[in-house]
C-alpha positions in Angstrom: -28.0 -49.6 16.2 -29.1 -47.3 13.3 -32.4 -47.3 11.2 -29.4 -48.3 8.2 -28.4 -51.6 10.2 -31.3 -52.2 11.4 -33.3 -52.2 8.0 -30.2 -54.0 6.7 -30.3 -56.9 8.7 -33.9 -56.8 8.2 -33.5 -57.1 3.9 -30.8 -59.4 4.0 -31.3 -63.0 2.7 -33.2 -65.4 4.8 -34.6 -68.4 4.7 -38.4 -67.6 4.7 -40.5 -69.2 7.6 -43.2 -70.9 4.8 -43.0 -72.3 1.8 -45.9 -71.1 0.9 -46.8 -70.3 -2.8 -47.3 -67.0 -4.5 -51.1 -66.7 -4.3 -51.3 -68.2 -0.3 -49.2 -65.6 0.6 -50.9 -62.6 -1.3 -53.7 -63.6 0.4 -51.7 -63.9 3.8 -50.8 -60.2 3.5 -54.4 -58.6 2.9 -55.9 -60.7 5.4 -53.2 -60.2 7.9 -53.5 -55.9 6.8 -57.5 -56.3 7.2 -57.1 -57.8 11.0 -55.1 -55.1 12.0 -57.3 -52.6 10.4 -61.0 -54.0 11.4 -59.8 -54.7 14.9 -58.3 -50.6 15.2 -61.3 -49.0 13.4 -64.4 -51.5 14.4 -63.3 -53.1 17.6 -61.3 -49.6 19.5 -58.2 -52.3 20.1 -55.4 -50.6 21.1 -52.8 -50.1 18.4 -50.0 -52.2 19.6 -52.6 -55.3 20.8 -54.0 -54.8 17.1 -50.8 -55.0 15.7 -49.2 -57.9 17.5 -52.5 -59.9 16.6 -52.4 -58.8 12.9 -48.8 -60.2 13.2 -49.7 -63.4 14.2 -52.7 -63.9 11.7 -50.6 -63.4 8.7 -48.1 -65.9 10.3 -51.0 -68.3 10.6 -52.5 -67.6 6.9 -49.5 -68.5 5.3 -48.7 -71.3 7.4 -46.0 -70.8 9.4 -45.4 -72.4 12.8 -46.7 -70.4 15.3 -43.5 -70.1 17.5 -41.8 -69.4 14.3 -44.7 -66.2 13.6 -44.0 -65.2 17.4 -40.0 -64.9 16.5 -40.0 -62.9 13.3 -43.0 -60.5 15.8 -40.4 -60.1 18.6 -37.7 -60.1 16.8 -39.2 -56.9 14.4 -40.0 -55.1 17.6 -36.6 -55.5 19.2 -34.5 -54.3 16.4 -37.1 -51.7 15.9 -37.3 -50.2 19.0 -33.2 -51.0 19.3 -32.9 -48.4 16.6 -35.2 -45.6 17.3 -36.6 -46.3 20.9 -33.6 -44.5 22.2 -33.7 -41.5 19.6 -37.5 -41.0 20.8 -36.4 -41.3 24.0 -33.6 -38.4 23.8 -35.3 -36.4 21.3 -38.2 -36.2 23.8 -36.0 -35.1 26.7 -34.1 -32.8 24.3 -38.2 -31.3 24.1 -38.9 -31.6 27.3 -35.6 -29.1 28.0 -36.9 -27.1 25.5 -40.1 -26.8 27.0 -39.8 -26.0 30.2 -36.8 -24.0 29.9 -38.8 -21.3 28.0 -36.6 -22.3 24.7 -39.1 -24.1 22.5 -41.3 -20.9 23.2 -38.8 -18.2 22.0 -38.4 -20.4 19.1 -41.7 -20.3 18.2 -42.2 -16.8 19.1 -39.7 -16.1 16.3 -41.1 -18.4 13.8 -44.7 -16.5 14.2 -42.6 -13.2 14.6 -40.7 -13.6 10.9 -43.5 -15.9 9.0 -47.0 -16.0 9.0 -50.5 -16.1 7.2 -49.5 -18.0 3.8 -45.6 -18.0 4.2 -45.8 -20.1 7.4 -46.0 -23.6 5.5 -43.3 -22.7 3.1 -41.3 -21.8 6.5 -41.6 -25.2 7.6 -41.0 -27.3 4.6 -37.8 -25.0 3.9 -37.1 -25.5 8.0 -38.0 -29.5 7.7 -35.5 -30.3 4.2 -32.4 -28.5 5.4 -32.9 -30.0 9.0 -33.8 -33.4 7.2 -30.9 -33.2 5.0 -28.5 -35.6 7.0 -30.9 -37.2 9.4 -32.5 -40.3 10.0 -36.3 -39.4 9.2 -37.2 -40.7 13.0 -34.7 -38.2 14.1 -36.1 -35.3 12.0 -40.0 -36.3 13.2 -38.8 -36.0 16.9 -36.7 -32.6 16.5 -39.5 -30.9 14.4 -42.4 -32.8 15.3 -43.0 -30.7 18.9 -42.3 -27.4 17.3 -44.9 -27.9 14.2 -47.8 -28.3 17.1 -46.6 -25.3 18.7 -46.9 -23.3 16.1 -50.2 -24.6 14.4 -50.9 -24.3 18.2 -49.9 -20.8 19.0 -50.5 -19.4 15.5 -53.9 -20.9 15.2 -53.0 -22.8 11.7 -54.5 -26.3 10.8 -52.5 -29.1 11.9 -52.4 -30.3 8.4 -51.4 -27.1 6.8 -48.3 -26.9 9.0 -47.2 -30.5 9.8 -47.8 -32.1 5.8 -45.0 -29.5 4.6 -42.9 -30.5 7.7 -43.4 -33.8 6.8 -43.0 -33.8 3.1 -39.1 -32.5 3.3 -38.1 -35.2 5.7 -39.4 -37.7 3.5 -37.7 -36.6 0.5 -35.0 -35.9 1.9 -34.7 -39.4 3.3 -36.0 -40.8 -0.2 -34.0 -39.1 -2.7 -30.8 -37.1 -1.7 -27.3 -38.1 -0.5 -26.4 -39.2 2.2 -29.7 -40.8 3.3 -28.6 -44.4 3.6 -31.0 -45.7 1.0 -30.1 -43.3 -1.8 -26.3 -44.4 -0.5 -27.1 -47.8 -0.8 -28.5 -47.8 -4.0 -25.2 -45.6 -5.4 -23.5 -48.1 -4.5 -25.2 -51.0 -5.9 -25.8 -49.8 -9.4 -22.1 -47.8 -9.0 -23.6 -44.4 -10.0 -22.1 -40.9 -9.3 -22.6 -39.6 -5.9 -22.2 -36.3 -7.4 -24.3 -36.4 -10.4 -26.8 -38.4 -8.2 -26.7 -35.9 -5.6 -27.1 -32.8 -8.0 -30.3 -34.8 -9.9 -31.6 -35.8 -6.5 -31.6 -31.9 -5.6 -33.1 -31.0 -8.8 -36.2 -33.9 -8.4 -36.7 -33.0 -4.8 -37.8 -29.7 -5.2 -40.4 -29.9 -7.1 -41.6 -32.7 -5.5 -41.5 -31.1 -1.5 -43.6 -28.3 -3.4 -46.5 -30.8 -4.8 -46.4 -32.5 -2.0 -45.6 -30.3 0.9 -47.4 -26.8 0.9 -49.3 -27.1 -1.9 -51.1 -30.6 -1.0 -51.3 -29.8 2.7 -54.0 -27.2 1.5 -56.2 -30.1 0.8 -55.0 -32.5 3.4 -56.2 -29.6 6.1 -59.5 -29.7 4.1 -60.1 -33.3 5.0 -58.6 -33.8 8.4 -59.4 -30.9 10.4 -58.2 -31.6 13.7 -56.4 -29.4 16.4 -52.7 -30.4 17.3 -53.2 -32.9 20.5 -52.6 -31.4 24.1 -50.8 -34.1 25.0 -48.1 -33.3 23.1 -47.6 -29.6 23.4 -45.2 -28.7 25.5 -47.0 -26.2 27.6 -46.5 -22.5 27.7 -43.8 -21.7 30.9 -42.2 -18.2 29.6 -45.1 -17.0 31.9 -43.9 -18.5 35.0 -40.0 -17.8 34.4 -38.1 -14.8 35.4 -35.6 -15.4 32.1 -35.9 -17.8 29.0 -33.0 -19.1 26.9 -31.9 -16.9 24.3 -32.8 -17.8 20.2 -29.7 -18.3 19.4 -28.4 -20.9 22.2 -32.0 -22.5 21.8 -31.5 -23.2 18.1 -27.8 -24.0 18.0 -28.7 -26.7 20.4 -31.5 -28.1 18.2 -29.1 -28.0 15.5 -26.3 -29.6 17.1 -27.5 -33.4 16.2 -27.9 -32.0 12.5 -24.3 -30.6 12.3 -22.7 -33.8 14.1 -24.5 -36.0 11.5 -24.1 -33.8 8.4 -20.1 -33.9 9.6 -20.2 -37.4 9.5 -21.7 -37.8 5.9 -19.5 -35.2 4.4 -16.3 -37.5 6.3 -17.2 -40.3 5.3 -18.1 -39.1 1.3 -14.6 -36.9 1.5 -12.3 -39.7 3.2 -14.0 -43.3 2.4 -11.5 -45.3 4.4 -13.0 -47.0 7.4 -9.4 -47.5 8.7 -8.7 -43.6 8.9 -9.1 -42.1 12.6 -10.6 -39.0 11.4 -13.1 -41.1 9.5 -13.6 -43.3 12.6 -14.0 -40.6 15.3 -16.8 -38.5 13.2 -18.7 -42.4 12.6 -19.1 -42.0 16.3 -20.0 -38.2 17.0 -21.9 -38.3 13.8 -24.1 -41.3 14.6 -27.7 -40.4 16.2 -27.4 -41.9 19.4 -24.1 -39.2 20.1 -25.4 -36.7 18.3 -28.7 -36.6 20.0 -27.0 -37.8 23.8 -24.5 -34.7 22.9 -27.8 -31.8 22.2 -29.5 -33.0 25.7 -26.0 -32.8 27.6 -25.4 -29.7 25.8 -29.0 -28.1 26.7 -28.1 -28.9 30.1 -26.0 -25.9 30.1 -27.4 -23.8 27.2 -31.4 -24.5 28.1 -31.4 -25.1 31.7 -29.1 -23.4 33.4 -30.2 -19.9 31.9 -33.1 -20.8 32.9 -32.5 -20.7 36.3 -32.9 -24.7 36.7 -31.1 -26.7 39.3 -29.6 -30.0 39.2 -32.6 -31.2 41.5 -34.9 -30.4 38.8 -32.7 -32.3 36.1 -34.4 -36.0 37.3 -37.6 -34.7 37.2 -38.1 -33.3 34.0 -36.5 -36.3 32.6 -39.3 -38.4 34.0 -41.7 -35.9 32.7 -40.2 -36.4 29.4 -40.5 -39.6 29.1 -43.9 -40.5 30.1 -45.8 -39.9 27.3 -43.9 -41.7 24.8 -44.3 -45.1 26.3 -47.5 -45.6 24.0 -45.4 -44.5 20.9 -42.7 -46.9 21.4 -44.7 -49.6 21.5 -46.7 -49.3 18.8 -43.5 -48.7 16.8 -42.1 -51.4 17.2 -45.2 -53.5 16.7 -45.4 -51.9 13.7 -41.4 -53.5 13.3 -42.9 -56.4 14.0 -45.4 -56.6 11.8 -42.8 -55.8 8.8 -40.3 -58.7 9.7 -43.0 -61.2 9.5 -43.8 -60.2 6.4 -39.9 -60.5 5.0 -39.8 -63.9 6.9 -42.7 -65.3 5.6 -40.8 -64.7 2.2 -43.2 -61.8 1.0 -40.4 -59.5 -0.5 -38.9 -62.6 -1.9 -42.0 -63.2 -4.0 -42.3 -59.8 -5.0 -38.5 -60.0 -6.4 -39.5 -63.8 -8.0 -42.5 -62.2 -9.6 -40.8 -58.8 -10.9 -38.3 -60.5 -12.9 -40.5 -61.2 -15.7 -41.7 -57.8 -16.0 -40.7 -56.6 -19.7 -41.0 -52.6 -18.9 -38.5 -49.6 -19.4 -35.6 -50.1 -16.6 -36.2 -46.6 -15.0 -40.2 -47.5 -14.8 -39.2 -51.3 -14.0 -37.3 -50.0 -11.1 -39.8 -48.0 -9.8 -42.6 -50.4 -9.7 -40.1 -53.1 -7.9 -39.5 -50.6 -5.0 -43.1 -50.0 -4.6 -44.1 -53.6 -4.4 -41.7 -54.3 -1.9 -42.7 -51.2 -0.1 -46.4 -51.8 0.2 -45.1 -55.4 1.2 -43.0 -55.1 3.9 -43.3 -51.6 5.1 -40.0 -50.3 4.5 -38.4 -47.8 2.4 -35.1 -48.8 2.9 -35.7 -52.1 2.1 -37.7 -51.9 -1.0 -34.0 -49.7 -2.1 -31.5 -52.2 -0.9 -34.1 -55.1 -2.9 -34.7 -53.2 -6.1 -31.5 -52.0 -6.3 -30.8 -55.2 -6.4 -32.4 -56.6 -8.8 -32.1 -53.6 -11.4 -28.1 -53.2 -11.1 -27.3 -55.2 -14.1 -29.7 -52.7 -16.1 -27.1 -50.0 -15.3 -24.0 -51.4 -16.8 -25.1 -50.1 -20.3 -26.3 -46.7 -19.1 -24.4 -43.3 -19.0 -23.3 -41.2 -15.8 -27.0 -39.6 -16.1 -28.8 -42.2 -16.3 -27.5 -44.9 -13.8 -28.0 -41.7 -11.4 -31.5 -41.6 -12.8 -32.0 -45.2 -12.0 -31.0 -44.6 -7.8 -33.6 -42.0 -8.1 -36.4 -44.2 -9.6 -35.8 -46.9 -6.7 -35.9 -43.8 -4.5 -39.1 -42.7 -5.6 -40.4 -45.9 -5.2 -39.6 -46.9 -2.3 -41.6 -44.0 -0.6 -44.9 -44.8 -2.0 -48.1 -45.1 0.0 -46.9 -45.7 3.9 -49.2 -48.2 6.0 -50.1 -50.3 8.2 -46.8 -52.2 8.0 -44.5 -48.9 8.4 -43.4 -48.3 11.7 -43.5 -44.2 10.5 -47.1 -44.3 9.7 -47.6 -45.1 13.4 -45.2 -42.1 15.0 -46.9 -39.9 12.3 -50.6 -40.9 13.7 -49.2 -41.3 17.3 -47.6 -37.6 17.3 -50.5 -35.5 15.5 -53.1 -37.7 17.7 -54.9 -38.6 14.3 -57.0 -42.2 13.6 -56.1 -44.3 11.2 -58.1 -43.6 8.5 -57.0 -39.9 8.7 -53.5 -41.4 8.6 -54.0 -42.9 5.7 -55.4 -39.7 3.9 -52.9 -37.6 5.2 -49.7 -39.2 5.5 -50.4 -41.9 3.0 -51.5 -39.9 0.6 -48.7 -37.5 0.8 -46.1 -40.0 0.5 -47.7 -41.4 -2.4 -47.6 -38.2 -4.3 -43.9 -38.1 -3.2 -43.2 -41.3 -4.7 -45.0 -40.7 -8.1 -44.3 -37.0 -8.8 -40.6 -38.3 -8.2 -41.1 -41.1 -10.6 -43.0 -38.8 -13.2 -39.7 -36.0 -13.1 -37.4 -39.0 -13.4 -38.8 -40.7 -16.5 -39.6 -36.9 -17.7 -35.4 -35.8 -17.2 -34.3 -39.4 -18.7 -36.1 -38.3 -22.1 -34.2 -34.9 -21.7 -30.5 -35.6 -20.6 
């Protein structure tokens, strides 16, 4: 199952587990936040304990049943980990290959080779929005994710200075451009123009992965100056192997997953008939689980074998792969957990009651709707398949532009200030080894300026065109 489907199911209409009012269920949230975050940062409780304990406060604060609470928790986690448990999984044995067959390192040896000094974050951000362009952001965090420490690694750069730019193009990428599946959704809710969507959505993003990519990371390295974790390098091999990989091979594997998926979007924009075999048989190559399944079988051949690896070493190195993410998974999904108690306790519903009495510009009153949803339930996709929503009827009396304009403003909003309750915040502090509070002034921060340097150029184009 895909992030899409997942999130989907997840922002569908349910019956909410309370009936709770307004106020008992704002102060359901904080407290519920506060327990995960004083048991994490005053207590040293593991992550995923903290997590499922948070889950089950705010279940208890606003009243639920507790085997009702437990539901919603398990059931977060399972869909969760159902949609990007496996893509860790892969995209860590797809690094694992790349590690030990020599390939990661001539990949990084050209990286430092071509870019360096001041160019190197610009490198990644470019790197990180064309890779991020058709992927899932999960995906995109475990392709690039491995290569960012080995360069801040190798090339002695702060971990901020190189992973925030990295960072900052999957995210807008995922928030704002065609054919993410929230920008999709929201097309086709308030029937804008994919084209005219697409070209704005272009035009908004790159301003915005500048703010927010190279230019903040100068001040995110300023106040989290940490070293990119061991655990998570792949270690140096070239040493120890007669022959490596080649840099082409290496990165036409990497990009397989990239090209699948990007074949897939441009199918299903140029096509659009779920009937059609063509249509049908990209839908499956296209879709992460393939696409990714497809780059490990392929670096089978193109990694390993030129490496001078046998089939004995295949088992192995899978096991190797996979050890370290166990931690990761888990505290994903908890985080998944955490988020569907909060839609089943009827949170996003009492955001959407509340919001409709809002008398603001459309643009402005989209944009606010997707960030209360977001900071309530965790997910981006959500807040855009809610507000999107809500707002359509604004967008029968707006032109082409502006009804574009409008999926844009939901986009924006829907990215801002990541938390507790998003399972990303966790593989973001989980993969650069960080705390929590230097999650939150990293990560967080970075997504908030995301969200409102988007919402600024949209309001700013609306008064031009």
């Amino acid at each position: 199952m895909t992030r899409l489907s997942v999130e989907l199911l997840a922002a569908d209409p349910v019956e909410p587990i309370t009936s709770a009012g307004h106020a008992q269920l704002g102060i359901a949230v904080l407290a519920g936040i506060a327990v995960i975050v004083l048991l994490i940062t005053q207590f040293k409780l593991h992550a995923f304990l903290s997590l499922t304990i948070g889950s089950l406060a705010l279940g208890a604060f606003a009243g639920a049943p507790l085997d009702k609470a437990i539901a919603s928790f398990t059931t977060g986690l399972g869909t969760t980990v159902a949609g990007v448990g496996v893509l860790i999984a892969l995209g860590a044995i797809l690094g694992k290959m790349l590690a030990d067959s020599g390939g990661a390192d001539q990949i990084v040896d050209t990286i430092l080779a071509k870019a360096g000094g001041r160019s190197m974050p610009w490198a990644m951000v470019l790197i990180a929005s064309v890779i991020g362009l058709p992927l899932f952001f999960e995906v995109g965090v475990v392709l690039l994710i491995p290569v960012v420490l080995m360069v801040a690694k190798r090339g002695n750069y702060s971990l901020m200075r190189i992973g925030i730019p990295a960072l900052a193009g999957l995210s807008v990428m995922h928030g704002l451009v065609p054919p993410h599946p929230g920008p999709l959704v929201a097309i086709d809710a308030v029937q804008a123009n994919l084209g005219v969507t697409l070209a704005l959505g272009v035009l908004v993003a790159i301003p915005t992965v500048i703010i927010a990519g190279p230019l903040f990371s100068r001040y995110a390295a300023r106040w989290v100056d940490v070293p990119a974790p061991d655990k998570m390098i792949p270690q140096r091999v070239s040493e120890d192997l007669d022959k490596r990989p080649g840099f082409g091979a290496t990165l036409a594997t990497i990009l397989l997953p990239v090209v699948l998926m990007l074949s897939k979007a441009l199918v299903d924009i140029v096509i659009d008939d779920p009937e059609n075999t063509t249509q049908r048989v990209f839908d499956v190559i296209g879709s992460p689980l393939i696409a990714l399944l497809a780059s490990v079988i392929v670096g089978i051949f193109t990694l390993l074998r030129p490496a001078g690896f046998g089939r004995d070493r295949l088992t192995p190195l899978v096991e190797k792969g996979l050890a370290p993410i166990a931690g990761i998974l888990l505290i994903v999904g908890a985080g998944g957990g955490f988020k569907q108690t909060l839609i089943d306790t009827g949170v996003g519903a009492m955001i959407l009651d509340i919001s409709k009495d809002w008398s603001i510009p459309a643009l402005l009153l989209a944009w606010l709707i997707a960030v209360a949803i977001r900071l309530a339930t965790g997910s981006a996709t959500v807040a855009t398949v809610s507000a999107a929503g809500l707002v359509a009827p604004l967008a029968a009396d707006m032109s082409t532009t502006h009804t574009a304009l409008l999926v844009l403003a939901i986009g924006a909003g829907s990215l801002f200030f990541s938390h507790v309750n998003d399972a990303g915040f966790w593989l973001v502090k989980e993969y650069f080894g960080l705390s929590v509070g230097q999650t939150l002034k990293t990560w967080s921060v970075m997504e908030t300026i995301i969200s409102v340097v988007a919402g600024g150029l949209v309001l700013l184009l609306s008064l031009i065109i």
